[in-house]
C-alpha positions as CSV (number, residue, x, y, z in Angstrom):
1,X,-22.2,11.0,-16.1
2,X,-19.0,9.3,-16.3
3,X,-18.7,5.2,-16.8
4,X,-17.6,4.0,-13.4
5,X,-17.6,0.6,-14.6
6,X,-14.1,-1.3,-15.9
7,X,-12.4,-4.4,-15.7
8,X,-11.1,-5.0,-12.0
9,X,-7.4,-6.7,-11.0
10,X,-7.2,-8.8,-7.8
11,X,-5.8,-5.5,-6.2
12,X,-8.9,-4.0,-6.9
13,X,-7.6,-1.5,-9.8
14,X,-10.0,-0.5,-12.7
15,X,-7.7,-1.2,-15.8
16,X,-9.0,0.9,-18.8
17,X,-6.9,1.9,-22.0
18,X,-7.2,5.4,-22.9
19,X,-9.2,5.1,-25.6
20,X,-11.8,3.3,-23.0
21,X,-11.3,6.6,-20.3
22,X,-12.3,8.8,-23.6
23,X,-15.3,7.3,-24.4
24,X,-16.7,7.2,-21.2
25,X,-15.5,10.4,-19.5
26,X,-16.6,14.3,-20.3
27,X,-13.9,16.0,-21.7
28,X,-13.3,18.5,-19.0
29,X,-12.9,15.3,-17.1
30,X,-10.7,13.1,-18.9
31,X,-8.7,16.1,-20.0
32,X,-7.7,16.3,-15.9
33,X,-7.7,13.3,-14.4
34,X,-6.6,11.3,-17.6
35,X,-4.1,13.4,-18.8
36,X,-2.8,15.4,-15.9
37,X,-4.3,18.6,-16.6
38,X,-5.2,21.4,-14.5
39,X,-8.6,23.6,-14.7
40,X,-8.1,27.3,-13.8
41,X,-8.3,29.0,-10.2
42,X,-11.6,29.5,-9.0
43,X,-12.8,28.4,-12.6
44,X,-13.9,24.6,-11.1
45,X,-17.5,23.7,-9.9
46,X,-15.9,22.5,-6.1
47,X,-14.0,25.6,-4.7
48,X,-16.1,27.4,-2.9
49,X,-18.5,23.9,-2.0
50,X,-20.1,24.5,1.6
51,X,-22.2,21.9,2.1
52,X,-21.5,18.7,3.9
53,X,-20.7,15.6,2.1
54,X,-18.5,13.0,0.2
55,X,-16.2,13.4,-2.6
56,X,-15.7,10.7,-4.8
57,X,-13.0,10.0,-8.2
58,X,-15.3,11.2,-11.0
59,X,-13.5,8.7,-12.9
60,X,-14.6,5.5,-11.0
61,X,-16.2,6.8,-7.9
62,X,-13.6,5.9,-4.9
63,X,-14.6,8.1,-1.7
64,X,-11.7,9.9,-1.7
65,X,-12.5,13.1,0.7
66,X,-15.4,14.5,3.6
67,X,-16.3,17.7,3.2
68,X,-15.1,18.1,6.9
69,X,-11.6,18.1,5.6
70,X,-12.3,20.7,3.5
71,X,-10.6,24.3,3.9
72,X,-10.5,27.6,1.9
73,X,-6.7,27.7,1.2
74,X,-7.2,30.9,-0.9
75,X,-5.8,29.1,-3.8
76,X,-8.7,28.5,-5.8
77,X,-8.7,24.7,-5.6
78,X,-11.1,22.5,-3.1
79,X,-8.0,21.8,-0.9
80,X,-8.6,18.9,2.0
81,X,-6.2,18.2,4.8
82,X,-6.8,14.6,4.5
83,X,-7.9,11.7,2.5
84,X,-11.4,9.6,3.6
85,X,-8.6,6.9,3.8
86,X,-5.1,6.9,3.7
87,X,-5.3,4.5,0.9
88,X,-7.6,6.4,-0.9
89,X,-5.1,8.6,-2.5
90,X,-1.5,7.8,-3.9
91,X,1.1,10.2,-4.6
92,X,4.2,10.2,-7.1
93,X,6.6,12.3,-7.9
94,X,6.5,14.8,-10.3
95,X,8.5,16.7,-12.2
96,X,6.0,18.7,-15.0
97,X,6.8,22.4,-16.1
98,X,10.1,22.9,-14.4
99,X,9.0,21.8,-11.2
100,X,9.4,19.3,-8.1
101,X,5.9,18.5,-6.6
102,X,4.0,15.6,-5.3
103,X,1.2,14.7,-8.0
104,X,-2.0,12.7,-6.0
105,X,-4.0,9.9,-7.5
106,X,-7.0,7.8,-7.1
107,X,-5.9,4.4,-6.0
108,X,-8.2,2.6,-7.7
109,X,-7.8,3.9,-11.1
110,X,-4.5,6.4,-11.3
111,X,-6.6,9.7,-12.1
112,X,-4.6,12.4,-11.7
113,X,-6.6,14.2,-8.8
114,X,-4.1,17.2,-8.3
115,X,-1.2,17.4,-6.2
116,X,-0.3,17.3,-2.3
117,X,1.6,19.8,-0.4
118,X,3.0,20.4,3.3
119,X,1.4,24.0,4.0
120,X,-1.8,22.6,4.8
121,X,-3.5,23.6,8.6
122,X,-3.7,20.7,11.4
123,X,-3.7,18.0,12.0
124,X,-2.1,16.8,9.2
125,X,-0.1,19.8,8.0
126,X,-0.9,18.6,4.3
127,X,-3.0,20.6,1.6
128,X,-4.4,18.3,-1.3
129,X,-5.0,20.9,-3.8
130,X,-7.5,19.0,-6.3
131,X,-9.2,19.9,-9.4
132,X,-13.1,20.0,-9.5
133,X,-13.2,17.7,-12.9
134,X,-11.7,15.0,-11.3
135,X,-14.5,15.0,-8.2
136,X,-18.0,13.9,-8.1
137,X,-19.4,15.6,-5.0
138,X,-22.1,13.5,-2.9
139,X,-24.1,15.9,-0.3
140,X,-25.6,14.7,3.0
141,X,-28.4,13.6,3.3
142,X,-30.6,15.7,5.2
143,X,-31.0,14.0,8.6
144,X,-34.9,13.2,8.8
145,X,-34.5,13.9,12.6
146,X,-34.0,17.6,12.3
C-alpha cells in the first residue's frame, strides 16, 4: 500500500520530491504515475473491472472516477467518460514519442494517470484512457437493504 500522506500547500497539493514518491510507492506504481509510464494493453489489474465503485490516485488517494463512468473502449485501458469532479483531473499537453496528445493528472499530486481523448461515447464525448497502476479501486459497499 502506497503512502498517501505528504506535506500539503494552501492549494491543497501534496508536494513530495522524487526520491519521497520512490520510497513510498510500488514500483509498478511509481514507474506510471511518477514517471509517465504506460503498462501494457489488457496487462493492468482495472480493465476489465465490473463491479460498482470509486477509483481513487493510488498515489495520494483523490476520487478521481465512479465506476458508472466506466466503458469497455476495446483499448485495453479502464477508459471513463468523465472525472468524479471536474477538478479532479488536470490535463497538459504532451508531446512524448512523436506525438500530440492530452496527458491527464491528479490534481492533487500531478501523477500521471494516462491521457484524455475526444472519441469517447456521451455525454461527454471524452475517453480518459488510464493506466491500472495509477488507480486504487474502492468497491461498493454492499447495500445492507438488499
Amino acid at each position: 500500500m502506497a503512502d498517501k500522506s505528504g506535506a500539503a500547500n494552501p492549494a491543497g497539493k501534496i508536494i513530495k520530491n522524487d526520491a519521497e514518491w520512490k520510497a513510498s510507492l510500488p514500483p509498478d506504481v511509481y514507474r506510471v504515475a511518477r514517471k509517465q509510464g504506460t503498462e501494457p494493453a489488457f496487462s493492468g489489474k482495472y480493465h476489465a473491472e465490473k463491479r460498482a465503485g470509486l477509483y481513487r490516485c493510488a498515489c495520494c488517494g483523490q476520487d478521481l472516477f465512479e465506476s458508472k463512468t466506466k466503458f469497455d473502449s476495446g483499448t485495453g485501458w479502464p477508459s471513463f467518460y468523465a472525472p468524479v469532479k471536474t477538478e479532479a483531473v488536470s490535463t497538459k499537453q504532451d508531446f512524448s514519442h512523436g506525438m500530440i496528445r492530452t496527458e491527464a493528472l491528479c490534481s492533487r499530486c500531478d501523477a500521471h494517470l494516462g491521457h484524455v481523448f475526444d472519441d469517447g461515447p456521451r455525454p461527454t464525448g471524452q475517453r480518459f484512457c488510464m493506466n491500472s497502476a495509477a488507480l486504487d479501486f474502492e468497491p461498493k459497499a454492499a447495500d445492507p437493504k438488499k
